[in-house]
GUTIKE-811015 format. One record per residue: residue in one letter; x negated, y negated, z of N, C-alpha, C, O in turn. Coordinates in steps of 0.1 Angstrom, whole numbers, plus 5000, padded with zeros to 4 digits. Each point is the difference from the previous one (the first is absolute). Example, Ala and Ser with C-alpha at 12.3 -4.5 7.8 and 13.67 -1.06 7.14 Angstrom:
2
> r:n.u:n.v:n.w:ca.u:ca.v:ca.w:c.u:c.v:c.w:o.u:o.v:o.w
> A:4868:5057:5078:5009:4988:5000:4991:4988:5000:4990:5000:5007 $
> S:5014:4989:4986:4991:4989:5000:5008:4989:5008:4995:4989:5001 $
This chain:
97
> r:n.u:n.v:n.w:ca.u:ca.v:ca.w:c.u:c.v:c.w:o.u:o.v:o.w
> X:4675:7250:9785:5008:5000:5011:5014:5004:4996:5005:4997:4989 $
> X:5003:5011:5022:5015:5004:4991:5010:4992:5006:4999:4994:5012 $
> X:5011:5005:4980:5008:4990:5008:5007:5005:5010:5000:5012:5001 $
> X:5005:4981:5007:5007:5001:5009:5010:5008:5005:4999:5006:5011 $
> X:5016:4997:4977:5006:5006:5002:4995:5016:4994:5007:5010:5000 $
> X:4984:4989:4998:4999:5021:4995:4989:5002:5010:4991:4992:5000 $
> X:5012:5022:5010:4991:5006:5009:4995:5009:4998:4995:5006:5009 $
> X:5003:4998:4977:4989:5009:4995:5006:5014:4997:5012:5000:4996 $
> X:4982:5010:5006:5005:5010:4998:5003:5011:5009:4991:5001:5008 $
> X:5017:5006:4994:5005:5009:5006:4991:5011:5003:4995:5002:5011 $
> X:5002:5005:4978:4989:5013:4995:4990:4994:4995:4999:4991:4991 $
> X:4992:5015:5019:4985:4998:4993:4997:5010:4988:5007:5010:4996 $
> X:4982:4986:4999:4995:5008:4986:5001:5019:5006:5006:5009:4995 $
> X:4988:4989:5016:5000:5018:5006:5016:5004:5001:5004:5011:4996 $
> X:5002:4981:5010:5012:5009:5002:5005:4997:4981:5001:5009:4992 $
> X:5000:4985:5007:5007:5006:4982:4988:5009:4993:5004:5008:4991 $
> X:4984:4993:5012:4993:5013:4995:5006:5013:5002:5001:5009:4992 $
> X:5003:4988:5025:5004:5013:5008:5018:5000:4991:5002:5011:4997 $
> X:5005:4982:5000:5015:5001:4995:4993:5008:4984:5005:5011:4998 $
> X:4990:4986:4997:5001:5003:4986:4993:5016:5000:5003:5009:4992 $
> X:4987:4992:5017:4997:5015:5002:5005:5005:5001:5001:5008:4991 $
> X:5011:4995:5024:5013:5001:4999:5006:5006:4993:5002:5012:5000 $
> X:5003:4979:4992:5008:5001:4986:4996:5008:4993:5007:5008:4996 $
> X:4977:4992:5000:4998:5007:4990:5000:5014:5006:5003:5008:4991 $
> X:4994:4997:5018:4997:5011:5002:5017:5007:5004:5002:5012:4999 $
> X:5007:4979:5005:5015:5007:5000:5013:4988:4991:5010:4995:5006 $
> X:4989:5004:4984:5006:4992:4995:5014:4998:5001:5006:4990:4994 $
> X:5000:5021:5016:5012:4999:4999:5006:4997:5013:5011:5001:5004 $
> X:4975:4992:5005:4999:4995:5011:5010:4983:5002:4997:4990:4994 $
> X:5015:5013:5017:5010:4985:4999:4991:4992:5007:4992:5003:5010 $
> X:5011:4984:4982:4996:4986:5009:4999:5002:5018:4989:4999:5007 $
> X:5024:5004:4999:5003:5004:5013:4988:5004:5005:4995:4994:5009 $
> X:4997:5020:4984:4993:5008:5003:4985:4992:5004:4993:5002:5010 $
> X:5003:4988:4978:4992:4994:4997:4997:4990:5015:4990:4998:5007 $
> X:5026:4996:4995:4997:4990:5011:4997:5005:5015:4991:4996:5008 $
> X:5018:5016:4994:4993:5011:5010:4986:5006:5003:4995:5004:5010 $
> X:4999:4995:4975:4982:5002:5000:4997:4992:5006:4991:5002:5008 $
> X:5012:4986:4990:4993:4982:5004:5003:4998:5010:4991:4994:5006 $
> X:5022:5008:5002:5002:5002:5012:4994:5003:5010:5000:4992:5009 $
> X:4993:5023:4990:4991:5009:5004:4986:4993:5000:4993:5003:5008 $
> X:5003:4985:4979:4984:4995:5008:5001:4985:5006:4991:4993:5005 $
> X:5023:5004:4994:4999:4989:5008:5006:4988:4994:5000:4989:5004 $
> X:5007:5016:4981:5002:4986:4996:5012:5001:4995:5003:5009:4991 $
> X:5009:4980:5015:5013:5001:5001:5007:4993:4985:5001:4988:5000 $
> X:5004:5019:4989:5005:4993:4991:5012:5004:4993:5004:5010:5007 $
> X:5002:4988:4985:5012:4999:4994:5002:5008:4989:4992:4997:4991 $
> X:5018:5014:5005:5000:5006:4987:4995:4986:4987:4991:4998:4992 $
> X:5016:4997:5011:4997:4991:4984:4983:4994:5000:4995:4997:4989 $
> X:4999:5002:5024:4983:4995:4997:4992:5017:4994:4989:4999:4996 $
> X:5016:5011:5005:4998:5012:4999:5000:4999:4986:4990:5003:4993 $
> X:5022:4994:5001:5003:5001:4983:4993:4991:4997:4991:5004:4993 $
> X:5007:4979:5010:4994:4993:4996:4982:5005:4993:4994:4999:4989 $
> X:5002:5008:5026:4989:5004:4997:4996:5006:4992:4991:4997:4992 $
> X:5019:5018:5008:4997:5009:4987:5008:4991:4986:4998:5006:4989 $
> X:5007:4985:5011:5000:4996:4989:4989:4990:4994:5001:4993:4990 $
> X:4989:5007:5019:4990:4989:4996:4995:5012:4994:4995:4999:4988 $
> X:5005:5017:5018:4991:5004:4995:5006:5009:4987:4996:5012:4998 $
> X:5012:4981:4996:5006:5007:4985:5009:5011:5003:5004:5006:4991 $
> X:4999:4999:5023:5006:5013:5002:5014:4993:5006:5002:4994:5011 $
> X:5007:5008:4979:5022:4995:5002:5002:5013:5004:4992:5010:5001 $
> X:5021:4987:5003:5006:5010:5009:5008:5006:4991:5011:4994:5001 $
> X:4990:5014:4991:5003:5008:4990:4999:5012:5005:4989:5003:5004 $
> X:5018:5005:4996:5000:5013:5001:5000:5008:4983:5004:4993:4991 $
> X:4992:5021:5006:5001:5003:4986:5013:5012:5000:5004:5006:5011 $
> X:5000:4996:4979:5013:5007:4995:4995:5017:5004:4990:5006:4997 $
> X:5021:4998:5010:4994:5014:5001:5002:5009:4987:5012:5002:4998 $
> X:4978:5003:4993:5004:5007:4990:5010:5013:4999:5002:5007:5010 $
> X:5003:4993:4979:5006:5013:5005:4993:5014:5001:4991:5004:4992 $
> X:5015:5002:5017:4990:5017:4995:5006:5005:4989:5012:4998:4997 $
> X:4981:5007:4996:5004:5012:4989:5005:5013:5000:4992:5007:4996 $
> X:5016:4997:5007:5005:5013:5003:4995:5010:4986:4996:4998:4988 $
> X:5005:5010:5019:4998:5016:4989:5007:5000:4987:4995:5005:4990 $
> X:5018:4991:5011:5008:4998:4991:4997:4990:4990:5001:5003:4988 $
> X:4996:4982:5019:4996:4987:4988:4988:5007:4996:4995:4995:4990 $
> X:4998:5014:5015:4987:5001:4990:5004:5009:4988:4997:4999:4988 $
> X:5010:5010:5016:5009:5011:4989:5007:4990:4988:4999:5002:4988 $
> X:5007:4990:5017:5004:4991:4992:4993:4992:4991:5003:5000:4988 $
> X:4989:4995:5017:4988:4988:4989:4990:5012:4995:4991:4996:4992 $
> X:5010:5019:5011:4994:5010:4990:5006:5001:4990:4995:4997:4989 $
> X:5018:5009:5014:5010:5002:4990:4999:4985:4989:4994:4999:4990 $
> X:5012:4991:5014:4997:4988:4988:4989:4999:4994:4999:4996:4988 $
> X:4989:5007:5021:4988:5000:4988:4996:5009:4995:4989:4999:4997 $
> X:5017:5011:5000:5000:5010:4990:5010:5001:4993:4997:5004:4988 $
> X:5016:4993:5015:5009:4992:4987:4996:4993:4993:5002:5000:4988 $
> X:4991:4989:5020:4996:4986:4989:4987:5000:5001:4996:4989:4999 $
> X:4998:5018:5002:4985:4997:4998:4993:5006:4988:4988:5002:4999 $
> X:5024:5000:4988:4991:4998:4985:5007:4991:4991:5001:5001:4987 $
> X:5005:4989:5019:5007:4989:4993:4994:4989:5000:4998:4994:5011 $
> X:4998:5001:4975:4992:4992:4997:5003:4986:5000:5012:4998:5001 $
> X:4981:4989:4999:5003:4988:5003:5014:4991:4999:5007:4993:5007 $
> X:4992:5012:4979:5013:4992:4996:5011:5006:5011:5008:4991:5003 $
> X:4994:5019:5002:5011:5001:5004:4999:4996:5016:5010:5000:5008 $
> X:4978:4996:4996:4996:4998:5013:5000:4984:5000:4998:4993:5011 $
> X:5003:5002:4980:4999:4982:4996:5018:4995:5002:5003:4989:5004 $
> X:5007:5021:4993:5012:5000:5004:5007:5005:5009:5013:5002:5001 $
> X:4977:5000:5008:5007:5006:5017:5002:4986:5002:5012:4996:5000 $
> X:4977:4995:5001:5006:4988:5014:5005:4986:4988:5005:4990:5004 $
């Protein structure tokens, strides 16, 4: 029997199925977005039961670093160095770093 003061859960097992599908299929999908889906079948909740959820399911709210592009030029560049340095042997490659 549960106690008294906790009313269980907000999200059933389906709707955090339906959050993590979600996610996975647009990862760059906001919390907001997420609660507006849930909205839409009928069940009213809060950005933070949203994160809770996906954080039961290992997925933080991390965004990843946009890499940089390579231009035409840095590849001309990292050509040219490795054909400068690309017949210099260990020892002197042991005292780069």
């Amino acid at each position: 029997m549960q106690p008294s003061y906790h009313s269980g859960r907000v999200l059933s097992p389906r709707d955090e199925r339906t959050l993590v599908r979600k996610v996975q299929i647009n990862p760059k999908s906001t919390e907001k977005d997420l609660v507006k889906i849930l909205e839409e079948t009928g069940t009213k909740v809060s950005i933070c039961t949203v994160k809770r959820a996906l954080y039961r399911h290992n997925l933080k709210g991390r965004s990843a670093m946009m890499k940089p592009l390579h231009q035409n030029r840095h590849q001309k560049a990292r050509l040219r160095f490795a054909t400068a340095h690309g017949d210099k042997d260990r020892t002197f490659w042991r005292n780069v770093l």
